[in-house]
N, C-alpha and C positions, 0 to 999 in steps of 0.2 A: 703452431697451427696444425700441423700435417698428423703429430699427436694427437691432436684432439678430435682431428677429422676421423682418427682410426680410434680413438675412444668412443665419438658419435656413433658409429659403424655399429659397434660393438652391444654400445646399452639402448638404442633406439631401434634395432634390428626387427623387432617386432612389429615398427612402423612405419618403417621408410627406408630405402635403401637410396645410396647414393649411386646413379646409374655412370655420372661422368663428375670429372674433375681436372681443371684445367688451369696451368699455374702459369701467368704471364708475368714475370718480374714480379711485382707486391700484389698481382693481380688476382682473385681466384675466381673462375667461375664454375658452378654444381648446376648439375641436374639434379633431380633428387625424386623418386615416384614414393608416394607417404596418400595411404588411406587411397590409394588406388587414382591418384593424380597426378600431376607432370608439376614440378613445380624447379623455376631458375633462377638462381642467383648469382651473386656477385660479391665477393671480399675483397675491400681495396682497405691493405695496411700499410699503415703509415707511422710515423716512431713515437707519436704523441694518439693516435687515433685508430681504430678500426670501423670500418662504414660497411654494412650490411644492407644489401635493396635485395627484396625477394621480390620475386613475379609469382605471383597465386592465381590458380582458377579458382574461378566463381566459388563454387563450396567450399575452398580452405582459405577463403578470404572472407567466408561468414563467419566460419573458427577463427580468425585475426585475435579477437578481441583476448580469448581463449591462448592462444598460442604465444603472442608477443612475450608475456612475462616469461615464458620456459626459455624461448630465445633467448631473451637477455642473460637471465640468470645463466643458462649454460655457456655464454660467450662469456660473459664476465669472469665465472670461473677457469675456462681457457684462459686467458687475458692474465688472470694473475698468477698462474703454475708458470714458475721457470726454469 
């Protein structure tokens, strides 16, 4: 995960940067400022599961519909590099 976080860093730089990053046991929580917003989440893994809940304001929660599939995809391919 902490790979990929600094993979994200890296090829997303142009639109979000990750301001915080907090590791509680399987616990993650981001800040992340992307398109000039605040946006927080939360990574809780587990050895069969990874669960992602983002908090979005209002205008990158009208991009949702837009943005979901790049999430996945890009968690998914974390998910499978070992």
């Amino acid at each position: 995960m902490k790979a990929g976080l600094d993979a994200a860093r890296t090829n997303f730089a142009h639109v979000m940067t990750i301001q915080q990053e907090t590791w509680t046991g399987d616990r993650l929580e981001l800040r992340i400022s992307a398109l000039a917003q605040v946006v927080s989440a939360t990574i809780d893994v587990a050895e069969d599961r990874v669960h992602l809940q983002l908090f979005l304001p209002w205008l990158l929660a009208k991009l949702a519909e837009t943005i979901q599939p790049l999430i996945r995809k890009e968690a998914t391919l974390l998910l499978e590099k070992k």
